[in-house]
N, C-alpha and C positions, 0 to 999 in steps of 0.2 A: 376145803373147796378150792378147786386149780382158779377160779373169779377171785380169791380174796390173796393167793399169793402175793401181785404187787401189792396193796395195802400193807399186810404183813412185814413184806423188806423192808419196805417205807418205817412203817412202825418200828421195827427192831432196828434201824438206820436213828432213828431217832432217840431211839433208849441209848446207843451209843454214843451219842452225842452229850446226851445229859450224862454218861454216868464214862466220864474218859478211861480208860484202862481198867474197868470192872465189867469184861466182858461176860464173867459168868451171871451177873447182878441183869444186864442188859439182855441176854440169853434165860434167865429164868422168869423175868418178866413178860417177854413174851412167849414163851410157852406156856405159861399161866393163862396168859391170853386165850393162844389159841386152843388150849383145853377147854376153857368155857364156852364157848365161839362152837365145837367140834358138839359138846353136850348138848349144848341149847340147840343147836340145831338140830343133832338128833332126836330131842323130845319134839320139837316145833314139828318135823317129819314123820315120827310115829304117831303123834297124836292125830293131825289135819289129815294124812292119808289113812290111819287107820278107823277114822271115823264115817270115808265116805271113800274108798277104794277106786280109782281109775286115774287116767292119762291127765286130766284137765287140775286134778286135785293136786298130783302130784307137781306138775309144774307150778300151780299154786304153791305149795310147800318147800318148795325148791326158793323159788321167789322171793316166799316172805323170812326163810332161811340166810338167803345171800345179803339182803337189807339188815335184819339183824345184824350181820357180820361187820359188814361196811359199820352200823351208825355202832356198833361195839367199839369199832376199829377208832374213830373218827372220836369217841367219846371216853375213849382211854389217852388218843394224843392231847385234848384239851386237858384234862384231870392232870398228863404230863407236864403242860406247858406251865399251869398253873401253881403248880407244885415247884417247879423250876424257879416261877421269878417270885415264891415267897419265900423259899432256900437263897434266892441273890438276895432279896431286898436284907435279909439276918446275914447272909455275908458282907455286905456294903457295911452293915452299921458297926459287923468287927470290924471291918478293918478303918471305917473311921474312927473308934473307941480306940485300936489299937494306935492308929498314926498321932491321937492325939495324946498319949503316954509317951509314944519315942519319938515322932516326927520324920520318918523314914518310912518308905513305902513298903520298900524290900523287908524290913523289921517288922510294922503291921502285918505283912502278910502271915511272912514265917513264926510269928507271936498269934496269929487268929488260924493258923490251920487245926493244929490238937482240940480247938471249938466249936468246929464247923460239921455238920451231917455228912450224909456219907455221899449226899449229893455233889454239895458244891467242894470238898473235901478235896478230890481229883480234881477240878477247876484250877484250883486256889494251889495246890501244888504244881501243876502248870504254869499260871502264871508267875508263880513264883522259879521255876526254874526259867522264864523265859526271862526274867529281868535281872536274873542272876546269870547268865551268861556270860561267854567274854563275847558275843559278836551278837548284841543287845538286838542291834538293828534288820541281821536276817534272821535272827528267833522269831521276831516278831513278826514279819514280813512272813514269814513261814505260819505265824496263830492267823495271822487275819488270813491268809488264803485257805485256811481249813475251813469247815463248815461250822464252827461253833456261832455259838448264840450271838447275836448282836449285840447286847449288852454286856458278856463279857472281850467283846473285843472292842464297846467304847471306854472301860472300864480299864482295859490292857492301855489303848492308849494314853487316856488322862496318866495313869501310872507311870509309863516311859516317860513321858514329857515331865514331870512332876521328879522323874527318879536323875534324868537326864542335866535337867535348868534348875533343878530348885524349887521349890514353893514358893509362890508371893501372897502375899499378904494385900487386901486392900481394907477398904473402910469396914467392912462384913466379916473381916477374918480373914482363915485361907482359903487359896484359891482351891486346891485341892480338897477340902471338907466340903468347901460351897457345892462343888462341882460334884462331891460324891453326894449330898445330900439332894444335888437336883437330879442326880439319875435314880434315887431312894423313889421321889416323887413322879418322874416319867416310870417307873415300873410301876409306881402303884395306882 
């Protein structure tokens, strides 16, 4: 439907996002999409107009076609979103598992990527090239002005600050565990 192209870029804007440098991953998700979105409406069309033939039917069928599409559309980005932050919340808890083995962020990361799904996989390599850098401060500068998730770019920076100063410790333990297991809790 030429009505549901925005949504569609939208949506395949989106699978990009979740899934960084697996464009063909982000590309076959939404054609998968819009195959069923193309069928279903096909059937919703032949059936509603074929059972009572004229003008008023047809814009009917068109109608209940386009809404289909849209809450298909709208009902695949939720399923994405959610999917997203139960792939972070398993990535947070590698890499506090891993920070409390070595005590380094950059080590946690690079020690939890070969465990991570194929989601957050690309993330967690990213991040991990951004804090491995030599010029830490416009890598990062450059993650938060891209469009990624806001939790990994509050997650980027506890990580700098943490990779940058140190870790501290207070009455609770570290500040960096604390802090990863409160954003555990704000996702979930």
């Amino acid at each position: 439907f030429p009505l549901t192209r925005r949504p569609i870029r939208i949506y395949s804007a989106r699978y990009e996002i979740i899934y960084p440098g697996a464009g063909g991953e982000a590309a076959y998700l939404t054609i998968k999409l819009l195959i069923k979105i193309i069928i279903i409406s096909a059937i919703i069309l032949l059936v509603i107009f074929g059972l009572n033939p004229g003008l008023f039917t047809f814009i009917t069928a068109l109608m209940l076609s386009y809404i289909f599409a849209v809450e298909q559309i709208c009902g695949a980005a939720a399923k994405l979103e959610t999917a997203f932050l139960s792939a972070f919340d398993r990535f947070v808890c590698e890499v506090r598992h891993c920070y409390y083995k070595c005590g380094s962020v950059k080590d946690s990361l690079f020690l939890c990527i070969p465990n991570l799904d194929k989601m957050m996989k690309g993330h967690a390599e990213k991040l991990y090239s951004v804090l491995d850098s030599t010029d830490v401060e416009n890598a990062t500068e450059e993650y938060m002005s891209s469009n990624y998730h806001k939790y990994l770019k509050l997650f980027l920076s506890m990580a700098e600050m943490v990779d940058e100063n140190g870790d501290l410790t207070d009455a609770e333990g570290s500040v960096f565990l604390n802090s990863c297991m409160q954003l555990r809790n704000d996702v979930q």
